[in-house]
C-alpha positions as CSV (number, residue, x, y, z in Angstrom):
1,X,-20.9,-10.9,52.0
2,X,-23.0,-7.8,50.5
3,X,-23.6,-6.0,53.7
4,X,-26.6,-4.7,52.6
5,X,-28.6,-7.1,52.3
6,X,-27.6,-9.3,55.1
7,X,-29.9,-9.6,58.0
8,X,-28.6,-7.2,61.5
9,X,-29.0,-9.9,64.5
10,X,-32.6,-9.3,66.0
11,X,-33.9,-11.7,68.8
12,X,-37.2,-12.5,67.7
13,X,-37.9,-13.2,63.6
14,X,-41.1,-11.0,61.8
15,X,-43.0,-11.6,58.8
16,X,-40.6,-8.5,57.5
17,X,-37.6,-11.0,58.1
18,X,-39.6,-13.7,56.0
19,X,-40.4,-11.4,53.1
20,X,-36.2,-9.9,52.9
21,X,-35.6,-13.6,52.6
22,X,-37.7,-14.3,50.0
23,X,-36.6,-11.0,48.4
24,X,-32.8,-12.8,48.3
25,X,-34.6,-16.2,46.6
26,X,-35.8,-14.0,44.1
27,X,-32.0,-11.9,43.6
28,X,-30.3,-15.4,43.9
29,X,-28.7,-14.1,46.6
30,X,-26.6,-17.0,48.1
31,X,-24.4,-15.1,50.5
32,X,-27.9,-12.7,51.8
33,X,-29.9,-16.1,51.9
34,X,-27.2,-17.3,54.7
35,X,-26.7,-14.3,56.6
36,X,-30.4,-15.5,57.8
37,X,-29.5,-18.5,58.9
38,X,-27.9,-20.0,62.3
39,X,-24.9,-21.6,61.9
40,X,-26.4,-25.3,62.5
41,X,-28.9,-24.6,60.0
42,X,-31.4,-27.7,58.3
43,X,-33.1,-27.4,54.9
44,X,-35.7,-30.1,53.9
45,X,-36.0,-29.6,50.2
46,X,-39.4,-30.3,48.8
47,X,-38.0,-33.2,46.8
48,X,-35.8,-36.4,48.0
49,X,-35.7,-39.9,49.1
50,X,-36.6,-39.7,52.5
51,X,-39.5,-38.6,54.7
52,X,-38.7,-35.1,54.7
53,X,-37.7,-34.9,51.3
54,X,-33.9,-34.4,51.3
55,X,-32.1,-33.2,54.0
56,X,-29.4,-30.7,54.3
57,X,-27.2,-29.9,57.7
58,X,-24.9,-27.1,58.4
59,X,-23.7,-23.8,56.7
60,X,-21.8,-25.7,53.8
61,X,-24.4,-28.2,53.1
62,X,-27.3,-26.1,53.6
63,X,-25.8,-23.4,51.3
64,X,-25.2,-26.1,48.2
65,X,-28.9,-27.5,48.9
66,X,-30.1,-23.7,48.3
67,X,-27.5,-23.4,45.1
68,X,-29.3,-26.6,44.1
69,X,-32.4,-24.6,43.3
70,X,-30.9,-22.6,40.9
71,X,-29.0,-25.2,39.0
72,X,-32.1,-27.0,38.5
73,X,-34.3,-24.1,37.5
74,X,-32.1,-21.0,36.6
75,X,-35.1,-19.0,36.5
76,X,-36.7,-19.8,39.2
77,X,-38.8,-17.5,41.1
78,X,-41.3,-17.0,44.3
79,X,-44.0,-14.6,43.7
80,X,-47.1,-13.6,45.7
81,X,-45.4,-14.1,49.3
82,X,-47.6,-14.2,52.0
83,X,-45.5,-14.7,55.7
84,X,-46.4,-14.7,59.4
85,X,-44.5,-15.6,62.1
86,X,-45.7,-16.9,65.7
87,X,-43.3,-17.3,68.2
88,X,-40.1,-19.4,67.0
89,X,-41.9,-20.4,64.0
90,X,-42.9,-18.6,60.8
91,X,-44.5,-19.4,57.3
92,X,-44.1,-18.4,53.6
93,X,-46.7,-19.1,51.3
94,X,-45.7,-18.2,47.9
95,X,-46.0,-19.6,44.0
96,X,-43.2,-21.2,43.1
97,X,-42.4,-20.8,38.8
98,X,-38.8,-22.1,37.2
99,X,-37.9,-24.3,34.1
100,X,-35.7,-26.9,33.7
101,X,-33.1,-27.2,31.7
102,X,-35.1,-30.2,29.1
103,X,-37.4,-27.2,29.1
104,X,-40.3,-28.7,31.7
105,X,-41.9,-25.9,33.3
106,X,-42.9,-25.9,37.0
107,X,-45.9,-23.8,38.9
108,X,-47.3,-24.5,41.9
109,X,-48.1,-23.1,45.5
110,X,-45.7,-24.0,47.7
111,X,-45.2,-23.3,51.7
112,X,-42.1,-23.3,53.6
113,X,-42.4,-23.7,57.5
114,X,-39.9,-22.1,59.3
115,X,-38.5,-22.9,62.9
116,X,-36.2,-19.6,64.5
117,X,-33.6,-19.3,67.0
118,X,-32.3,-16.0,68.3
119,X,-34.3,-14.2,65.2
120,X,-32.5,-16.4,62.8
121,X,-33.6,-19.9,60.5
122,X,-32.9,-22.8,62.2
123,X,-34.8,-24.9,59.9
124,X,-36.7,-24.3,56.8
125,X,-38.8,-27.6,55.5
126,X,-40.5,-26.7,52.1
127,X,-43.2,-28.1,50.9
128,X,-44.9,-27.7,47.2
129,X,-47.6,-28.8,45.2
130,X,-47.3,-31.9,43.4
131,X,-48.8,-30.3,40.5
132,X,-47.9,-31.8,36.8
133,X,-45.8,-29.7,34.4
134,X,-47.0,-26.4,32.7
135,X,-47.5,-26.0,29.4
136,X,-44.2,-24.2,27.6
137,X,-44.5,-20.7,26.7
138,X,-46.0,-20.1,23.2
């Protein structure tokens, strides 16, 4: 892992903890993206079968669902972050862009609700406009 831009251990999480994780979405950062995570992590992808979309537990798991994001949209980015944090919970509110690979075009707003333990992401549940495609690029 790039030292640099791994999280050091903190006890509480900030809004400046949000916004150097949504700095590593935005690098594709795998290995800085889990460095902010607690080893039982849970990600609830926007998208999926089940009532929280679908659902990914552990390191390993949690780690492909993130990779997941990029294979479906390689470009895909999160722009105009707004975070706060209150307690053991945080939120990023951000507009989420990326294409896929048939050439549909996503952007929406999107929110991802964060619960924290011992200033790390025990669970991130994202959440995003159900918006229809974008036009492609002229």
């Amino acid at each position: 892992m790039n030292t640099a831009t791994a999280i050091e251990p903190r006890s509480e999480a900030t809004a400046e903890t949000l916004a150097a994780f949504s700095d590593a979405w935005n690098r594709h950062d795998l290995d800085a993206l889990m460095s902010f995570m607690t080893d039982d992590c849970v990600f609830h992808a926007v998208a999926g079968p089940d009532l929280f979309g679908k659902t990914f537990e552990g390191r390993e798991a949690v780690r492909a669902g993130f990779q997941l994001a990029w294979q479906t949209f390689p470009d895909a980015a999160w722009r105009d972050g707004e975070h706060f944090v209150c307690g053991d919970r945080g939120v990023s509110e951000s507009t989420f862009s990326g294409t896929k690979a048939d050439g549909t075009r996503i952007e929406a707003r999107m929110v991802d609700v964060f619960t924290f333990r011992d200033g790390r992401i025990a669970v991130k549940n994202a959440y995003r406009k159900d918006r229809p495609p974008v036009a492609k690029a002229a």
